[in-house]
C-alpha positions in Angstrom: 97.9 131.9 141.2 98.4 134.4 144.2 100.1 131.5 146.0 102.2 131.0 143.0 103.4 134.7 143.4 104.7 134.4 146.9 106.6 130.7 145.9 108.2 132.5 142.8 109.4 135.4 145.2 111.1 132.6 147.8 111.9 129.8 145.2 112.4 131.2 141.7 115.7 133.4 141.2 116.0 133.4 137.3 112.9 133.3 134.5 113.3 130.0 133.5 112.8 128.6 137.6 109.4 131.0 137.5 108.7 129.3 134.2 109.1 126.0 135.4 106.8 127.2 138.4 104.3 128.3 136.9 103.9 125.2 135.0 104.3 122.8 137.8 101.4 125.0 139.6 98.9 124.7 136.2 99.7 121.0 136.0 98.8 120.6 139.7 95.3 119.9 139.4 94.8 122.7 142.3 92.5 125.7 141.6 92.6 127.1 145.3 94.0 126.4 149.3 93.1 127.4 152.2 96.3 129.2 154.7 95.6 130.6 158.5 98.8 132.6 157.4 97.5 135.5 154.9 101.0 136.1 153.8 100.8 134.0 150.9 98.1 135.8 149.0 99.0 139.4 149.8 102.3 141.3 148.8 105.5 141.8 151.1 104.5 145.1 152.5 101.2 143.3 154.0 103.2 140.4 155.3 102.6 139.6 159.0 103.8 136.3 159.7 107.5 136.2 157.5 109.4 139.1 157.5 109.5 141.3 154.9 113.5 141.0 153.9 114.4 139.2 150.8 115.5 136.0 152.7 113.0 136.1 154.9 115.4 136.7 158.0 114.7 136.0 160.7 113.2 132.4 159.8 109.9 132.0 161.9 110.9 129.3 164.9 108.9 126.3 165.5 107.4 128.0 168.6 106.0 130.8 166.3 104.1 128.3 164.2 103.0 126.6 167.6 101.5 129.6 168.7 99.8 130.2 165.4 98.5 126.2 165.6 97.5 126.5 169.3 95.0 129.9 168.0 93.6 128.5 165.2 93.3 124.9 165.3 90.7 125.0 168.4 88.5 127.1 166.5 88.6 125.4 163.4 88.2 122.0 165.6 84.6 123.0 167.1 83.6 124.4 163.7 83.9 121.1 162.2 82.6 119.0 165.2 79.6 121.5 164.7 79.3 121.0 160.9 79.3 117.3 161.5 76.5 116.9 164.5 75.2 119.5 162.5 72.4 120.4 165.0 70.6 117.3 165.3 72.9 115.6 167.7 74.1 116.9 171.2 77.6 117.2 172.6 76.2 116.0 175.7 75.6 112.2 174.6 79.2 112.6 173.2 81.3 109.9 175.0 84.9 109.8 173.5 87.0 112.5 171.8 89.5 111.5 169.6 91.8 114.4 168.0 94.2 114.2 164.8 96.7 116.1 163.8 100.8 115.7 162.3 100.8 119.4 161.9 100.8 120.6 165.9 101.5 119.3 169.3 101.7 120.6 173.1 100.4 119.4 175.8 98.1 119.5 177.4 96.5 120.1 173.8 94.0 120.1 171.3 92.2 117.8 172.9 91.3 119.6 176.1 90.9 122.7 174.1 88.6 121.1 172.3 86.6 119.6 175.1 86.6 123.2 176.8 85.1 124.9 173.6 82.5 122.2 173.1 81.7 122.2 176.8 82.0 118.0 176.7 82.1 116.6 180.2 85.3 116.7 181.9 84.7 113.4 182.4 84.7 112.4 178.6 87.7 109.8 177.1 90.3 111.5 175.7 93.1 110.4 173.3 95.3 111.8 170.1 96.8 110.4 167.0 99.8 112.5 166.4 102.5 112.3 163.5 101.1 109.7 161.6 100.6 111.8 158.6 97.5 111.8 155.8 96.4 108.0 156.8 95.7 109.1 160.6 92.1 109.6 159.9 91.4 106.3 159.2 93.8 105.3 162.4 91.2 107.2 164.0 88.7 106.1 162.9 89.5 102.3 163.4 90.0 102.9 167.0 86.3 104.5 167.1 85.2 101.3 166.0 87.4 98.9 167.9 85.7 101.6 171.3 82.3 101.7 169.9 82.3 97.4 170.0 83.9 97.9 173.3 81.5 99.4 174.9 77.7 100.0 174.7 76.6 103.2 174.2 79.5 104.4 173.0 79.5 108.1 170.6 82.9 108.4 169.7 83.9 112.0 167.8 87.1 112.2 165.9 88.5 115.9 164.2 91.5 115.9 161.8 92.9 119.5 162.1 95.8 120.2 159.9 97.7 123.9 159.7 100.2 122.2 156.8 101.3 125.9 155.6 102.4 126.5 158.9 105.4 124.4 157.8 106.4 126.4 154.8 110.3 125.6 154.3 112.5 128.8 152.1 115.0 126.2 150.9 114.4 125.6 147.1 115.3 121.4 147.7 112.4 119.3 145.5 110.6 118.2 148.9 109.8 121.7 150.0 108.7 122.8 146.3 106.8 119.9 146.2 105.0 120.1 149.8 104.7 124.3 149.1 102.3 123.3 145.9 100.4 120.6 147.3 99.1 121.0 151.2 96.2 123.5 152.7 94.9 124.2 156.2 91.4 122.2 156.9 89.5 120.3 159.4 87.2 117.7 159.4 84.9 115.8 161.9 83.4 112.3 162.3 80.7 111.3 164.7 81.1 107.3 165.2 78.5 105.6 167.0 78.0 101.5 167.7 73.8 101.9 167.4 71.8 102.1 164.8 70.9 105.3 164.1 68.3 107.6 162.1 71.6 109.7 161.4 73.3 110.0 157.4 76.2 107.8 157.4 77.6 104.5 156.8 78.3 101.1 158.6 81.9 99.9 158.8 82.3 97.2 157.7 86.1 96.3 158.0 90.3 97.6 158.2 93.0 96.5 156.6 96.5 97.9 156.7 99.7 97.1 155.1 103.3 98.9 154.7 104.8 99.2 151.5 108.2 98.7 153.2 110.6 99.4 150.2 108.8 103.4 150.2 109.9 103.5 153.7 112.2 107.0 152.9 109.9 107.9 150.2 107.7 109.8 152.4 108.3 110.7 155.6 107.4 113.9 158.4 110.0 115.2 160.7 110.5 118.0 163.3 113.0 120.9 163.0 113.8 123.9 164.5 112.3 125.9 161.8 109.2 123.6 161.8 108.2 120.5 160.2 109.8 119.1 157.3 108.4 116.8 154.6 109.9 114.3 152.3 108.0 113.4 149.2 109.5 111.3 146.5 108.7 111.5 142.9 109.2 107.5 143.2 105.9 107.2 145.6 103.3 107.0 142.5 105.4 104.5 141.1 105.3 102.5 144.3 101.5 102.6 144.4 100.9 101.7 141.0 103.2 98.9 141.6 101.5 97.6 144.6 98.2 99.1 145.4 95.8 96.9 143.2 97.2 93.7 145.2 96.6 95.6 148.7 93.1 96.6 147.5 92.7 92.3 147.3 94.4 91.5 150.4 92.1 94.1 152.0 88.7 93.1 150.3 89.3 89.2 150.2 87.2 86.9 147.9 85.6 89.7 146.8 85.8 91.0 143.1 87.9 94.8 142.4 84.7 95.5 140.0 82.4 94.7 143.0 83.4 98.1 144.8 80.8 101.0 143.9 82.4 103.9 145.3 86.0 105.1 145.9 86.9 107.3 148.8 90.9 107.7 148.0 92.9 110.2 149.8 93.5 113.0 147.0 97.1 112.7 147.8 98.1 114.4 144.7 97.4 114.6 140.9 100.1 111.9 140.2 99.0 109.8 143.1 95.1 109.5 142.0 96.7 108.6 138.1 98.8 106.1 140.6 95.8 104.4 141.5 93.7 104.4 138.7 96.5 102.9 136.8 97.2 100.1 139.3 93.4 99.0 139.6 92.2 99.2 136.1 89.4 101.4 137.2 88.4 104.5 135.1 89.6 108.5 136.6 86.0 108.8 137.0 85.3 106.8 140.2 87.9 109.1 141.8 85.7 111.9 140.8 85.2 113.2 145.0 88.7 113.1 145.6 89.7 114.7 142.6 87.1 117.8 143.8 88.4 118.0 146.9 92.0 118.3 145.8 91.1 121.0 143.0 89.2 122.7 146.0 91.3 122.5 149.0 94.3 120.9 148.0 96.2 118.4 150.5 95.4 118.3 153.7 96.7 115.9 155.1 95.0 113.3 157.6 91.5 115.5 157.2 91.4 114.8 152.9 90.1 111.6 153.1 86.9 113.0 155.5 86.4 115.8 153.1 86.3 113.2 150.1 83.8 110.8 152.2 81.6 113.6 152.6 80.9 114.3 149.1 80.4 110.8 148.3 77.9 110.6 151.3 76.1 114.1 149.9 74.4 111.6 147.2 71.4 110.2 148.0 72.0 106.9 146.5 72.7 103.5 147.6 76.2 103.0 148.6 76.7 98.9 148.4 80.7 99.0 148.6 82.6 101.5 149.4 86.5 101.3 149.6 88.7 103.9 151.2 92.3 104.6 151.1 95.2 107.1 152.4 99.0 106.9 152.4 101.0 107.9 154.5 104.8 107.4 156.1 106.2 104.2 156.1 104.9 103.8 153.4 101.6 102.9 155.2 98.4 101.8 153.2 95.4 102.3 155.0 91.9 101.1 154.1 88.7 100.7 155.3 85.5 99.0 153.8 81.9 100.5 154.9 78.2 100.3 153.1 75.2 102.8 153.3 
């Protein structure tokens, strides 16, 4: 609701625009966000990062919000590498470092920060997915795997760290409305390793990817002067109700829908979870991490789908199937099978 305030103030001009706000925010399925900027929960007199004019003149440039990426998302980086070894796993034995993010670039970038900050070796394999939107994790994380059966002893970490409010856009079009109500700032970290380990986790078992070519425009991630501008069609849930049950067969073979025992869906949106459950048959309730995560974090972006596999990995039962999802630009499907 204090987000709310600060998109009426940009975006609504007459009652009935704050009305239809105000409901479009309710139906959203989104109790909080996270924002490196603090401008969006405090009133214009405590703004720091827009200016305090009525139009918001001058317009941050895309260097500002680079400099604001390039302060927070290194911190934010090692917080969540730390999180995820969680004390019981050095930095030392890390081998590879794989970074993720469609939200900043510069080079050199994140990734040396990161190795800096974590003190990894300066010898250590480096490499970035950039610009690949909310499926990059699982881009990510399928290269991990393709290095960890590569080479022996491989301990491969990936972090998706995305500053999406950086990227707030003043123009009242739909896209921006809808990308303004739906993304947060978060970061999330895998450790991949190709030995069995004592370690909580899961084995891969399997990728598959496809592109839902007709969504092509649908949704899509380009750069501006005034930062980075989405496109979000309202037709994208209809696209994946349309096609995702026959992906989810491609990607899973001979084997039954039914036979899948948990879901790990990027929480793309309200609409888009409906999307799914609707195109699979399966009851709102399997999607019950991913509809968690969005009510607690919103979107965000490539690192959603890790926050959602960590809840589902927080129980302590058997995991015999687990399918995972994100979508992204293209329309790319991603997916990835694994088992605990």
């Amino acid at each position: 609701m204090d987000i709310l305030q600060f998109m009426q103030l940009v975006y609504a001009g007459s009652d009935a625009e704050r009305r239809k706000l105000r409901f479009m925010y309710s139906q959203s399925g989104i109790q909080q966000r996270y924002s490196v900027i603090g401008d969006y929960s405090k009133p214009v007199h405590d703004w720091k990062f827009y200016p305090q004019s009525e139009n918001l003149e001058p317009f941050p440039s895309l260097e500002q919000r680079m400099t604001l990426f390039n302060k927070y998302a290194p911190q934010l980086s090692v917080d969540a590498i730390r999180d995820s070894l969680n004390s019981v796993h050095s930095h030392k034995e890390v081998t590879h470092l794989i970074t993720v993010s469609c939200t900043g670039m510069s080079a050199p970038g994140l990734d040396l920060q990161v190795m800096e900050l974590m003190d990894f070796g300066k010898n250590i394999f480096r490499t970035s997915v950039n610009f690949m939107g909310c499926y990059a994790a699982l881009h990510a994380l399928k290269l991990a795997d393709a290095i960890c059966k590569a080479e022996k002893g491989a301990q491969v970490v990936i972090v998706c760290t995305e500053l999406c409010t950086l990227h707030f856009q003043r123009e009242g079009t739909l896209d921006n409305i809808t990308s303004s109500l739906l993304f947060g700032d978060g970061s999330a970290a895998l450790l991949i390793t190709g030995e069995d380990s004592d370690l909580p986790g899961l084995y891969i078992d399997g990728f598959y990817s496809e592109i839902i070519a007709k969504g092509k425009r649908d949704m899509a991630w380009e750069l501006s002067s005034s930062g980075f501008l989405m496109t979000l069609s309202g037709y994208v849930p209809e696209l994946i109700e349309e096609d995702f049950k026959a992906i989810v067969q491609r990607a899973i073979g001979s084997e039954q829908i039914e036979d899948i025992s948990h879901w790990c869906m990027h929480p793309g949106g309200k609409r888009i979870l409906e999307a799914v459950s609707k195109s699979t048959g399966i009851e709102n309730e399997a999607f019950k991490h991913s509809y968690n995560v969005l009510q607690q974090y919103g979107n965000l972006s490539s690192a959603s789908i890790v926050f959602v596999l960590k809840e589902v990995l927080q129980q302590k039962t058997a995991i015999p199937k687990l399918f995972g999802a994100a979508f992204g630009p293209g329309l790319t499907v991603e997916t990835f099978t694994a088992h605990r």
